[in-house]
Steps between C-alpha positions, in 0.01 A plus 500: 500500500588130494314254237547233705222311534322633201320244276731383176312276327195293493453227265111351385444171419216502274305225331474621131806746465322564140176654694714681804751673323291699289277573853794566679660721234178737480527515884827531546550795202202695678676506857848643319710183471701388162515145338846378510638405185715165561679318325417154542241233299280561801423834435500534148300419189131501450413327747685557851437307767729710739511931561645688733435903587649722717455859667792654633480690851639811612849372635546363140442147560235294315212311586383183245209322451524163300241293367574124483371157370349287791607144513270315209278304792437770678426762226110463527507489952259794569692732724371534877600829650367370856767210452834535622702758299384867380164611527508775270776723333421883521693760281468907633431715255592854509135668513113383476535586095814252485243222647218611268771476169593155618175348586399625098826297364435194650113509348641545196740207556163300586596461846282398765410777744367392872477843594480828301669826609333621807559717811571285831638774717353483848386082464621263786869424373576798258655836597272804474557571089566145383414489085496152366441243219534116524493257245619172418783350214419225336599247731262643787822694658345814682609822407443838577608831434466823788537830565536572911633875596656333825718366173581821416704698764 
């Protein structure tokens, strides 16, 4: 099977990298991926204000995640998911247990939940089993985590 066209990295510019790495890490961690460990000012000391993680996939290759400072005027824009650009970011998650473990780390990370786990199998948009929690980082960037078995051949 080809990874072409497979997703290798996505990089998050974030307001306060002080306030999103910690959310992102407690995310991240629950959903399987592993902080980098880089050897650069950036990413080191105390007080970060880069971090990367990454998952591999099945072929072998990896998939990262980095969190980044925003440019100092724009650090405190609210982000607008209805403006141009992504609307939301949505991770699968390997069962409806997965969803429930993940939703748990980011209220103990004090992040903001918009939606708690629920069932939305069957609703106008979702597939018939469609398991889901959104929330949002601290920035306002929409996020969810799902389980769909039209995921899972």
């Amino acid at each position: 099977m080809s990874s072409t066209g497979q997703l290798n990295h996505i990089d998050i510019s974030v307001g306060y990298p002080e306030k999103s790495i910690p959310f992102y890490d407690a995310l991240l961690t629950a959903l399987g991926y592993t902080r980098s460990e880089i050897e650069a000012p950036d990413w080191g000391g105390e007080n970060p204000s880069r971090a990367t993680w990454g998952i591999k996939y099945c072929d072998g290759s990896r998939f990262d995640i980095e969190v980044r400072p925003a440019r100092p005027e724009s650090r405190d824009r609210a982000y607008d998911r209805y403006e141009p650009g992504p609307h939301h970011l949505a991770f699968h998650a390997e069962n409806e247990q997965t969803v429930v473990e993940v939703y748990e780390a980011v209220v103990a990370a004090n992040g903001k939940v918009l939606d708690p786990p629920v069932e939305y199998g069957g609703q106008s948009g979702y597939g018939k089993q469609y398991y889901a929690v959104f929330f949002s980082d601290p920035d306002g960037v929409k996020l969810e985590v799902c389980y769909s078995k039209r995921a899972n051949p």
